[in-house]
FIKOL-745053 format. One record per residue (C-alpha): x, z, y; residue in three letters. Coordinates in nm, 2 decimals, always signed. Layout:
<sites>
(site (X Z Y) "ALA")
...
</sites>
This chain:
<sites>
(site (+3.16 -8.47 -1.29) "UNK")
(site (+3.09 -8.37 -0.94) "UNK")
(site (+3.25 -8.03 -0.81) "UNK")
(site (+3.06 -7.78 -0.58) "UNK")
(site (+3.19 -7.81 -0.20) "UNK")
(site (+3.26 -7.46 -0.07) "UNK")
(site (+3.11 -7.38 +0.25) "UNK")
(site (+3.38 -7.25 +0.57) "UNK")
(site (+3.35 -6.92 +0.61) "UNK")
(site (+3.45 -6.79 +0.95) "UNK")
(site (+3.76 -6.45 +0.94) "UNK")
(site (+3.83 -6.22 +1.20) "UNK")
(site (+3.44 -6.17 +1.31) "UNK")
(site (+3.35 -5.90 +1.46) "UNK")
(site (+2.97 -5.73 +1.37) "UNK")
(site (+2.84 -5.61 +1.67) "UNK")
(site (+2.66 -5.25 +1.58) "UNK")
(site (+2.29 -5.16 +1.69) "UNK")
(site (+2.20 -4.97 +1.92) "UNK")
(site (+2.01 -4.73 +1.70) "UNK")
(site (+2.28 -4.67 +1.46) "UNK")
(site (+2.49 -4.55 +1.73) "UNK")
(site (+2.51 -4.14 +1.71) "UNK")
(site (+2.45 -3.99 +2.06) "UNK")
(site (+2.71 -3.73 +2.17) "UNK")
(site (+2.60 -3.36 +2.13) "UNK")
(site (+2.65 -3.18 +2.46) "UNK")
(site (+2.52 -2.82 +2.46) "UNK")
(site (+2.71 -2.74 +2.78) "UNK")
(site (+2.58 -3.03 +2.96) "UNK")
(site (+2.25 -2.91 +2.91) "UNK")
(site (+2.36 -2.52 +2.96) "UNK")
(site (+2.46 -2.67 +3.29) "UNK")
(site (+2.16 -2.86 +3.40) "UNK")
(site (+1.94 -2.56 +3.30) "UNK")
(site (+2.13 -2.30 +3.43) "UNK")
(site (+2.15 -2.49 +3.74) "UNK")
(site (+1.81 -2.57 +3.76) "UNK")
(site (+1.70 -2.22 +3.71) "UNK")
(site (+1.92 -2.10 +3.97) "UNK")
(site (+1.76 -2.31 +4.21) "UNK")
(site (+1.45 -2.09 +4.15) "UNK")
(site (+1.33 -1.84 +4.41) "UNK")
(site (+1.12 -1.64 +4.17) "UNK")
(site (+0.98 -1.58 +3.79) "UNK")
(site (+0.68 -1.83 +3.83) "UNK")
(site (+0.90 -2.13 +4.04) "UNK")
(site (+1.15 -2.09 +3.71) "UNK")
(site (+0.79 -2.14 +3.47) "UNK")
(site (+0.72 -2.45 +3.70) "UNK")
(site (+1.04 -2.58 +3.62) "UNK")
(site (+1.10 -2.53 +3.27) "UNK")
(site (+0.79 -2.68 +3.26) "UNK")
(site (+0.83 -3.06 +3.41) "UNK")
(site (+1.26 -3.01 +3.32) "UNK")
(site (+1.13 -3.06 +2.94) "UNK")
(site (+1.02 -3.44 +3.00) "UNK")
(site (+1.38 -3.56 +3.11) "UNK")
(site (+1.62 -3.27 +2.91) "UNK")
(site (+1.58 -3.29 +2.54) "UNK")
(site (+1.48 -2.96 +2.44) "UNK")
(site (+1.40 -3.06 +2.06) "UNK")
(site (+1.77 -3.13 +2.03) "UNK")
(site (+1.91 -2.82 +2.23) "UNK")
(site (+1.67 -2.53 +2.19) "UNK")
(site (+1.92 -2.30 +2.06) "UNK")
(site (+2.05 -2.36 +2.40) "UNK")
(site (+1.77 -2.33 +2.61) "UNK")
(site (+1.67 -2.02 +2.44) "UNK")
(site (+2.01 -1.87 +2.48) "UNK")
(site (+2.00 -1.92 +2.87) "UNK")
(site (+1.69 -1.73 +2.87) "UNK")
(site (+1.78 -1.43 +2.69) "UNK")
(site (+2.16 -1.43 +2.76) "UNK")
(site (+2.22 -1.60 +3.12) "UNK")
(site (+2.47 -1.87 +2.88) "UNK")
(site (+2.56 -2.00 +2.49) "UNK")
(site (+2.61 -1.72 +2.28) "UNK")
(site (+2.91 -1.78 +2.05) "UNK")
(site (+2.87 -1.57 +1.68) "UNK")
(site (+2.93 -1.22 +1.75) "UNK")
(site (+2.71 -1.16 +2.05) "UNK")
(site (+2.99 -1.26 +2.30) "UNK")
(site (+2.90 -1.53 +2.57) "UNK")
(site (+3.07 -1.88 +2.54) "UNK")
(site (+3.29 -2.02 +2.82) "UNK")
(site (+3.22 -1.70 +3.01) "UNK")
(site (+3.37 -1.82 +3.32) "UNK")
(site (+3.12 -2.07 +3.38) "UNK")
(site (+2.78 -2.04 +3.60) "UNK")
(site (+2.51 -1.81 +3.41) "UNK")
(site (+2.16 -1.81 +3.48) "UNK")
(site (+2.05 -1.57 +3.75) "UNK")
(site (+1.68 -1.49 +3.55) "UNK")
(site (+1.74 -1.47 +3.19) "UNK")
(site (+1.57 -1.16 +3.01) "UNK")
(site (+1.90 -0.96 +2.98) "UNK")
(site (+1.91 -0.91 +3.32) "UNK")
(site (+1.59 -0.70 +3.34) "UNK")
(site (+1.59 -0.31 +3.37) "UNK")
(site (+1.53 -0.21 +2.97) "UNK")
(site (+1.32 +0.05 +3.10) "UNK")
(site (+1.06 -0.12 +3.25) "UNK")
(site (+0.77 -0.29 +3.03) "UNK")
(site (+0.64 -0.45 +3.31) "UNK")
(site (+0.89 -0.69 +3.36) "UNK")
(site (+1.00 -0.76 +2.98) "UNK")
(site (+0.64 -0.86 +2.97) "UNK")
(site (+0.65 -1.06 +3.27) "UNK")
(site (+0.96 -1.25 +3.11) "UNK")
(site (+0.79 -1.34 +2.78) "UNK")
(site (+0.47 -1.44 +2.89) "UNK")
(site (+0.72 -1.72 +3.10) "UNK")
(site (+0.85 -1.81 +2.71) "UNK")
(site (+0.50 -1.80 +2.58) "UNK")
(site (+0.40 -2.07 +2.81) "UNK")
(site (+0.71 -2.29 +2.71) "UNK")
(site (+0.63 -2.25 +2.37) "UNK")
(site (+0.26 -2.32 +2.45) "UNK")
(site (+0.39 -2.65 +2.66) "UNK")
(site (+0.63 -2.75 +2.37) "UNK")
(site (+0.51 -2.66 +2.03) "UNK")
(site (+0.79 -2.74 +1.86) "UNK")
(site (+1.02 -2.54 +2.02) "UNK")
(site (+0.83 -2.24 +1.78) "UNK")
(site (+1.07 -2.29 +1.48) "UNK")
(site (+1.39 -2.24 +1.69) "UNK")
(site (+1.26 -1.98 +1.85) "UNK")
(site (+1.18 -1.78 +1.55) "UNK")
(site (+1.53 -1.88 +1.46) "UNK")
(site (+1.74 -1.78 +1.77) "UNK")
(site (+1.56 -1.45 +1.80) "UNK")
(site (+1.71 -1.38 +1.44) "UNK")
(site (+2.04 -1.46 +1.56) "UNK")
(site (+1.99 -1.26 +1.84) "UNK")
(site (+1.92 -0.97 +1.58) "UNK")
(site (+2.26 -1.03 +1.33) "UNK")
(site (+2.50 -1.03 +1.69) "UNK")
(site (+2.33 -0.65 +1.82) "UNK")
(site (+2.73 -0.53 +1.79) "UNK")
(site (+2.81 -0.77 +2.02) "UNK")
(site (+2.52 -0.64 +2.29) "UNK")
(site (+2.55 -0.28 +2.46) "UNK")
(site (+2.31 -0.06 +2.42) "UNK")
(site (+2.04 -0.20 +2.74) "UNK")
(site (+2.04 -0.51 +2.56) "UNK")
(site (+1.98 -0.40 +2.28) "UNK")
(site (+1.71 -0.22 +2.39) "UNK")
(site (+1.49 -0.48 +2.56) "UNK")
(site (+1.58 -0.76 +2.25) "UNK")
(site (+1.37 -0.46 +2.07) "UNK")
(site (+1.09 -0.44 +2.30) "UNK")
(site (+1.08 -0.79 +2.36) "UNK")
(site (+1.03 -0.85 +2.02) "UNK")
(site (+0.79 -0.59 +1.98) "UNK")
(site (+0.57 -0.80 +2.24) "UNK")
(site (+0.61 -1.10 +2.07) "UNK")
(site (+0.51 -0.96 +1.77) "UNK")
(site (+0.24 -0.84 +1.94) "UNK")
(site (+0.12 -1.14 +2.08) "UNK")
(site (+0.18 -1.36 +1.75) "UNK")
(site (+0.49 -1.55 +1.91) "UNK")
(site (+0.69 -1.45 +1.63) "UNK")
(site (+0.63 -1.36 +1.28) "UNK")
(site (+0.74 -1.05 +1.10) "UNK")
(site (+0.94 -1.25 +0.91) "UNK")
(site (+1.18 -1.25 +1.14) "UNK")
(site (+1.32 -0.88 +1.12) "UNK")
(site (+1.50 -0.91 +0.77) "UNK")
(site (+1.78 -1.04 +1.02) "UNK")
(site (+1.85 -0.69 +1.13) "UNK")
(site (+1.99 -0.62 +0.75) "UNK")
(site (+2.37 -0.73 +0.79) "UNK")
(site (+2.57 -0.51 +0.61) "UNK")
(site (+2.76 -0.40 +0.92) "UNK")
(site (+2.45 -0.31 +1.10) "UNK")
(site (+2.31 -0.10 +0.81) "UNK")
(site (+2.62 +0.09 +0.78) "UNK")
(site (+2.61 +0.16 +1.17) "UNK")
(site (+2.23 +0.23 +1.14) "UNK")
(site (+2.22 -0.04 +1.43) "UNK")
(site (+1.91 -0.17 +1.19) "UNK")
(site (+1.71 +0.09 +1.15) "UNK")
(site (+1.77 +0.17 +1.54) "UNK")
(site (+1.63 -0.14 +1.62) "UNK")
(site (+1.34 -0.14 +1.39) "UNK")
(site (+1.25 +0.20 +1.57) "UNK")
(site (+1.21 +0.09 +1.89) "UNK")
(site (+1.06 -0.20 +1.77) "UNK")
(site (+0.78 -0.06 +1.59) "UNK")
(site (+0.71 +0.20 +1.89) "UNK")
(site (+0.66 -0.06 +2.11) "UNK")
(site (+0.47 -0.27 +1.85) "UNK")
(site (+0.23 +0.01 +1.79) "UNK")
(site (+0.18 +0.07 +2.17) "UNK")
(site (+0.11 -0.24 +2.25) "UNK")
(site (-0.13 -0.32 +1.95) "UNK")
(site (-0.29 -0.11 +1.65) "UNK")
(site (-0.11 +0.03 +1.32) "UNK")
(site (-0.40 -0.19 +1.16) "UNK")
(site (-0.26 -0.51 +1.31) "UNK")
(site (+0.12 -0.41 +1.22) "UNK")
(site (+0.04 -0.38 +0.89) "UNK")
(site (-0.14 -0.71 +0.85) "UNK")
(site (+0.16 -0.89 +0.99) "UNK")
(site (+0.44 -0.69 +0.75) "UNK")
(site (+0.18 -0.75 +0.48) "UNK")
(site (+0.21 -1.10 +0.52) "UNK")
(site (+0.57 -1.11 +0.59) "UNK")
(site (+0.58 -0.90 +0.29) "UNK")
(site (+0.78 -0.63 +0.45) "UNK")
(site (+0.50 -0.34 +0.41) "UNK")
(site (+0.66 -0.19 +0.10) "UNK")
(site (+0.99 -0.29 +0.25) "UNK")
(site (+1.06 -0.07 +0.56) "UNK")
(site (+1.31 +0.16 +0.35) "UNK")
(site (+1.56 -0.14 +0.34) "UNK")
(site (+1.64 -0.10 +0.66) "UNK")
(site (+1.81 +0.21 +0.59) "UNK")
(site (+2.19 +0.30 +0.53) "UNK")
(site (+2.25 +0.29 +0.19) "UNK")
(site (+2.29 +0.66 +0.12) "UNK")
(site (+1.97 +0.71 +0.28) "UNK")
(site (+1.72 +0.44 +0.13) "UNK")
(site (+1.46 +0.67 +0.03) "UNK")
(site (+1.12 +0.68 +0.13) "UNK")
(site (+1.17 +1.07 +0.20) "UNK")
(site (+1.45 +1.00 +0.43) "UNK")
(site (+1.27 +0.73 +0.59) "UNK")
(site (+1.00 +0.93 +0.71) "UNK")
(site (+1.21 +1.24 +0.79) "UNK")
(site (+1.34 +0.99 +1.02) "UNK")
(site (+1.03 +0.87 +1.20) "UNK")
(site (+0.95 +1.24 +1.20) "UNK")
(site (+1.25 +1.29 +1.45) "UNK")
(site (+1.15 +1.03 +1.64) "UNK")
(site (+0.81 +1.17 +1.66) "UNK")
(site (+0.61 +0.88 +1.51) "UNK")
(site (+0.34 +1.03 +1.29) "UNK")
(site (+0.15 +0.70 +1.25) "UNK")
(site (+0.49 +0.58 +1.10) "UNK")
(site (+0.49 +0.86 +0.83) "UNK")
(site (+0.09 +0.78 +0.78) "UNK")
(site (+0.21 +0.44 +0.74) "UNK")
(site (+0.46 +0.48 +0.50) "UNK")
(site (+0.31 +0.74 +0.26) "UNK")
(site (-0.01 +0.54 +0.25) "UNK")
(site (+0.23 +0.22 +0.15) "UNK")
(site (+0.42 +0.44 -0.11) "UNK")
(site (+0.06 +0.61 -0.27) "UNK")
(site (-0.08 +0.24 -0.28) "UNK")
(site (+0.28 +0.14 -0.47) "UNK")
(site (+0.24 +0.43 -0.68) "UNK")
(site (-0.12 +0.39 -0.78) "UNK")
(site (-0.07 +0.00 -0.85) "UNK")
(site (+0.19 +0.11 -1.09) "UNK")
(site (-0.04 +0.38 -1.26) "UNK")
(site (-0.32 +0.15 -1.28) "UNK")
(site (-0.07 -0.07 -1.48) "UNK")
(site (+0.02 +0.13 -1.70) "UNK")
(site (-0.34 +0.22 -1.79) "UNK")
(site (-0.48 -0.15 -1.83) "UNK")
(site (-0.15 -0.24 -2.10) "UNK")
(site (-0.25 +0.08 -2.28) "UNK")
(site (-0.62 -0.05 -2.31) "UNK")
(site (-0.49 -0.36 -2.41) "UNK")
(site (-0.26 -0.25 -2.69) "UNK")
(site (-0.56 -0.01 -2.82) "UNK")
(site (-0.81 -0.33 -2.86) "UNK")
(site (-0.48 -0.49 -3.06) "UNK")
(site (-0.47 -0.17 -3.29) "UNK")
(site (-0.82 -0.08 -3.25) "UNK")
(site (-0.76 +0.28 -3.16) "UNK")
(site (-0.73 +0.44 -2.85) "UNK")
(site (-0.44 +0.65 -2.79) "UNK")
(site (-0.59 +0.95 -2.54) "UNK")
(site (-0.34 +1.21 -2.57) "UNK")
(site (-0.05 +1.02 -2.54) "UNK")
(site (-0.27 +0.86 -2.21) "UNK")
(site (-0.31 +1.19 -2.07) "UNK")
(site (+0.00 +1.31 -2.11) "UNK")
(site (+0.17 +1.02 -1.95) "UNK")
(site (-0.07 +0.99 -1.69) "UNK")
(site (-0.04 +1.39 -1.55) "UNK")
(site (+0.34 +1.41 -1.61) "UNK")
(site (+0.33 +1.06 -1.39) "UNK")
(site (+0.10 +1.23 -1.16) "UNK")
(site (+0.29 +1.56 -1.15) "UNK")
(site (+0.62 +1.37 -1.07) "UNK")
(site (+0.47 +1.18 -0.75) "UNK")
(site (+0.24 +1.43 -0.62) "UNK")
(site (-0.05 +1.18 -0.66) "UNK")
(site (-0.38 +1.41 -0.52) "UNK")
(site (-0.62 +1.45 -0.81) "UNK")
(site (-0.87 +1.29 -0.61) "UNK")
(site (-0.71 +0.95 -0.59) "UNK")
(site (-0.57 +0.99 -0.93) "UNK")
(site (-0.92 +0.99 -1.06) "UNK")
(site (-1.03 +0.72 -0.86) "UNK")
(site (-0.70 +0.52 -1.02) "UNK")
(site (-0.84 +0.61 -1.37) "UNK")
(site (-1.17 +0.51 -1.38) "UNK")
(site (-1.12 +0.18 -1.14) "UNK")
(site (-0.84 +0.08 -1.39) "UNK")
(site (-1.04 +0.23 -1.71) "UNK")
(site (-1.33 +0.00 -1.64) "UNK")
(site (-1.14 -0.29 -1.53) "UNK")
(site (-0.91 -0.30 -1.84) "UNK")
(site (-1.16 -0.45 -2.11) "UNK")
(site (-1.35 -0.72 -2.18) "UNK")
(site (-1.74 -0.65 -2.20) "UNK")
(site (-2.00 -0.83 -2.37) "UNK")
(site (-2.15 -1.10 -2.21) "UNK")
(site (-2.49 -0.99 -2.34) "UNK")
(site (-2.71 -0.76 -2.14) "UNK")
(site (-2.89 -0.59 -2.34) "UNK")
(site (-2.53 -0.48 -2.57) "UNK")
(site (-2.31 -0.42 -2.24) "UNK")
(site (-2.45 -0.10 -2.15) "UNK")
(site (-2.42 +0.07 -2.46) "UNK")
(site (-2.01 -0.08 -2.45) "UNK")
(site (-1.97 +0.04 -2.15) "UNK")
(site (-2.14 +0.43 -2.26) "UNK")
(site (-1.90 +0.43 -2.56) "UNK")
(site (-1.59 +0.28 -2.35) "UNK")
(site (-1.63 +0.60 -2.11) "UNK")
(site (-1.68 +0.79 -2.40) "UNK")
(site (-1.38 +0.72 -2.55) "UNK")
(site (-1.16 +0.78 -2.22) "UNK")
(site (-1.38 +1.06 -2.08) "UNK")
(site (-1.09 +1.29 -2.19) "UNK")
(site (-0.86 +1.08 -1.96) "UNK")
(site (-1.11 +1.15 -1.66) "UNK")
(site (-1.13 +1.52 -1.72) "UNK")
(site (-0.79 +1.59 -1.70) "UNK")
(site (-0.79 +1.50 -1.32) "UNK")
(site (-1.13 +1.68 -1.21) "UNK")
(site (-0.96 +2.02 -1.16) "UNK")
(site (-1.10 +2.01 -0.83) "UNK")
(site (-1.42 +2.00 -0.67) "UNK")
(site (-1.31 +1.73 -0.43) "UNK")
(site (-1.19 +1.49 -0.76) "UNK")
(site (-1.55 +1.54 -0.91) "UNK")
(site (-1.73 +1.40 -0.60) "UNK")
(site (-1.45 +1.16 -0.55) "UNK")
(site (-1.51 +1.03 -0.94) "UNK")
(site (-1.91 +1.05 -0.85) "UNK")
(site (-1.90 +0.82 -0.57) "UNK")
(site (-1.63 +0.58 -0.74) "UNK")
(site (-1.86 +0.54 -1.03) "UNK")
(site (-2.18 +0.49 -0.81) "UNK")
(site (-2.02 +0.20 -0.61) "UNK")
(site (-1.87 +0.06 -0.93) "UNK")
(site (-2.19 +0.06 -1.11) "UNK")
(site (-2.35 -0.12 -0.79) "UNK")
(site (-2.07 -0.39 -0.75) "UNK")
(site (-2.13 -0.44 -1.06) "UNK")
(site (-2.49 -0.51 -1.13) "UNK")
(site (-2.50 -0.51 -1.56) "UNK")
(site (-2.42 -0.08 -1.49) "UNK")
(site (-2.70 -0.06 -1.20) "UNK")
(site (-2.95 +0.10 -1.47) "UNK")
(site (-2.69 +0.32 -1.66) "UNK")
(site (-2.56 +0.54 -1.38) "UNK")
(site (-2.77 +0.88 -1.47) "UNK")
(site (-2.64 +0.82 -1.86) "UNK")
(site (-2.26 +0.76 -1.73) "UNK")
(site (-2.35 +1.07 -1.52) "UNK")
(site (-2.47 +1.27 -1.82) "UNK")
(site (-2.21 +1.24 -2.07) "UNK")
(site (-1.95 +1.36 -1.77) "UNK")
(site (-2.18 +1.66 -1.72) "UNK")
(site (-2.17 +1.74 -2.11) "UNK")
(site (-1.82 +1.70 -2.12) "UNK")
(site (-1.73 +1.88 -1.81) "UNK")
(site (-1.55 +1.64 -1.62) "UNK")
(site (-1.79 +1.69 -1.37) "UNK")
(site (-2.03 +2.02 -1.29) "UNK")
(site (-2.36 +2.04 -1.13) "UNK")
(site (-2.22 +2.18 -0.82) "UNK")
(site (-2.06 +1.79 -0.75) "UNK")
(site (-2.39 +1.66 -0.89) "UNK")
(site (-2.60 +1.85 -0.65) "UNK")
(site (-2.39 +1.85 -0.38) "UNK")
(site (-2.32 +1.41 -0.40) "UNK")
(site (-2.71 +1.43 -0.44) "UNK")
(site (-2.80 +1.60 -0.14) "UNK")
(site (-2.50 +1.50 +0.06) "UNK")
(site (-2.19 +1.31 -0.05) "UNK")
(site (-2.31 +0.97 -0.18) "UNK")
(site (-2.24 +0.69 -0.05) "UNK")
(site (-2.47 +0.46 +0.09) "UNK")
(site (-2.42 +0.16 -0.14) "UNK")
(site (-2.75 +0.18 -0.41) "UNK")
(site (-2.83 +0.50 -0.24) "UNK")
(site (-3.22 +0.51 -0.31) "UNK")
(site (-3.21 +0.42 -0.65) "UNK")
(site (-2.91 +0.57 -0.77) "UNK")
(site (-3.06 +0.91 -0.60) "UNK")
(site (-3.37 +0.83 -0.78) "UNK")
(site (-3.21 +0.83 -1.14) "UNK")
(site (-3.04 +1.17 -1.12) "UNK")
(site (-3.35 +1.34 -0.91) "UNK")
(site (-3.50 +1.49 -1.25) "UNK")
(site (-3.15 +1.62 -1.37) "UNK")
(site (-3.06 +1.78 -1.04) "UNK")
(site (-3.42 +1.94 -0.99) "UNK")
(site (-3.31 +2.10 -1.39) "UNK")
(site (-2.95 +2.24 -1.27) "UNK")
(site (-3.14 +2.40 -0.94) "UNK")
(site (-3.40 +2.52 -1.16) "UNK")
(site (-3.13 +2.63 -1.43) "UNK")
(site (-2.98 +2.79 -1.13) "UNK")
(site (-3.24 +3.00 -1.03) "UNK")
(site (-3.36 +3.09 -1.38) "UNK")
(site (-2.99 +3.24 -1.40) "UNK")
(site (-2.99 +3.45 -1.10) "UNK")
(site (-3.35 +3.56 -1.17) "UNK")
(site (-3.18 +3.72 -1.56) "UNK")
(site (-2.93 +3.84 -1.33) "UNK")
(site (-3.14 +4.05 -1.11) "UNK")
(site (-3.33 +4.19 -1.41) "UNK")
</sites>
């Protein structure tokens, strides 16, 4: 029986490592160095742009951009708290806290040198986005000129799409709520936002950074109110603020109406009955309670009304659905047209409903009709969206269908005054 010879095996080796898996040495005050040094070297604003230009192919800036961006806001690191790190060593001579906080000119001037860094090296964007936050938790550790041009220098970013909206949750800290550091900050952001840009283009960037309905989190505690909030853009005199803000809080409000009124339709197809007192009695004490306008409350009504049930496929049987549908709730619409500007608001609703959606197109003058006989709306609206207050969507034809009713309430009119005379 032969036996297996074991091969020698070697002790005491030594396995050399590869170069790969050896971790290089993280130095952020190496590179604080070279770049401080570097931009010290600088006569002006565009030799510094010319150099952080060509210094990004030899200094890693993907691996130190927290770094780099702190050099150009705060002259050195910045440790947590605001404070600079190592603050005896050399700080950068041109960094954007060393500009006057009341000139726009050069804050500008500053950021467009960023803006061309981040065009240079895209993926710097993320950490930027990310050390401007920081920036925004440490504003206790900044005095108040610092704090001032972080805020307008953000507002130009903003502006320019540099950074995203997303970016001012950052502010909320609980210390800097409680100090009303935040909603400070947010102040002077927004006026220079809206200066430099339009209340339209604000509101499409908090819209996506879903912050539009969110601006009354940036207030102290005992004061997160929408009320409060715009008695405090009041004070600071920023009307298109309160514009802004009311308009967010009606839209909020009529979402929530419109809610309720679809899960109302819904539960009367499941029990096959319509509950319209109980609506209408909800509907105006809701109303009542957030001092919706009658006109927009009507608009909410019918928009939500129409959209809340299924209709029949079939053309020829949708139209006589849809006469008994308003039927059924026209007792819902009346209880909002208490003024003339909520019957030609609910005129022109249902004359661009009925031409967005085509199956209603032929019915408008019937829709019109049963309003009229169940005074929800008067021939004073009637004759006035006829001659006047349409809108222009289907004008012609829609114009067209009510022409014999409105020539009857003139002539009705006239017959009234002539019996009056007599």
């Amino acid at each position: 029986m032969s036996t297996k010879v074991l091969k020698p095996v070697l002790t005491g080796q030594r396995l050399k490592s590869r170069k790969r898996d050896e971790k290089e040495k993280f130095e952020p005050e190496v590179f604080r160095e070279d770049v401080v040094k570097g931009i010290n070297s600088c006569e002006d604003l565009d030799a510094v742009s010319v150099w952080l230009d060509t210094a990004g192919q030899r200094l890693d800036y993907r691996r130190y951009a927290e770094t780099l961006f702190d050099v150009l806001y705060a002259s050195s690191i910045v440790a947590p708290g605001g404070t600079l790190k190592d603050d005896e060593v050399e700080k950068a001579k041109f960094c954007l806290f060393n500009f006057d906080c009341d000139n726009r000119d050069e804050i500008k001037t500053f950021m467009d040198l960023v803006q061309k860094v981040l065009r240079r090296y895209k993926f710097l964007q993320k950490s930027f986005q990310e050390n401007v936050g920081k920036m925004m938790k440490y504003l206790k550790g900044f005095d108040e000129d610092k704090q001032t041009i972080l805020a307008k220098s953000t507002a130009y970013c903003l502006s320019q799409g540099m950074l995203s909206a997303d970016v001012l949750p950052n502010l909320r800290t609980e210390q800097q709520l409680k100090e009303k550091l935040a909603i400070k900050f947010l102040t002077c952001t927004l006026r220079e936002w809206t200066a430099l840009s339009s209340i339209d283009q604000l509101n499409l960037a908090m819209k996506k950074a879903h912050l539009d309905h969110a601006l009354v989190d940036f207030m102290p505690l005992q004061r997160r109110n929408p009320d409060a909030l715009c008695e405090h853009f009041t004070e600071e005199g920023m009307e298109d603020m309160v514009k802004y803000i009311r308009a967010k809080l009606s839209q909020k409000i009529k979402v929530e109406m419109g809610a309720w009124i679809k899960s109302r339709l819904r539960t009367a197809a499941e029990e096959g009955e319509a509950n319209v007192p109980e609506m209408v009695e909800y509907l105006k004490a809701f109303v009542g309670e957030h001092k919706l306008p009658y006109a927009e409350a009507v608009s909410v009504v019918w928009s939500n009304v129409m959209d809340g049930t299924d209709w029949n496929k079939k053309a020829e049987l949708v139209q006589e659905q849809a006469l008994r549908h308003v039927k059924t709730y026209v007792k819902v619409l009346e209880a909002f047209t208490v003024t003339p500007k909520a019957e030609l608001t609910l005129m022109v609703r249902i004359q661009n409903y009925c031409f967005d959606n085509q199956q209603f197109l032929k019915i408008f003058y019937r829709i019109i009709v049963v309003l009229y006989k169940d005074d929800v709306v008067g021939e004073d609206a009637i004759i006035k969206w006829y001659t006047s207050t349409h809108s222009s969507k289907g004008k012609s034809a829609f114009n067209q269908q009510l022409q014999k009713m409105v020539e009857w309430l003139k002539n009705a009119d006239t017959e009234s005054e002539d019996e009056g005379d007599e």
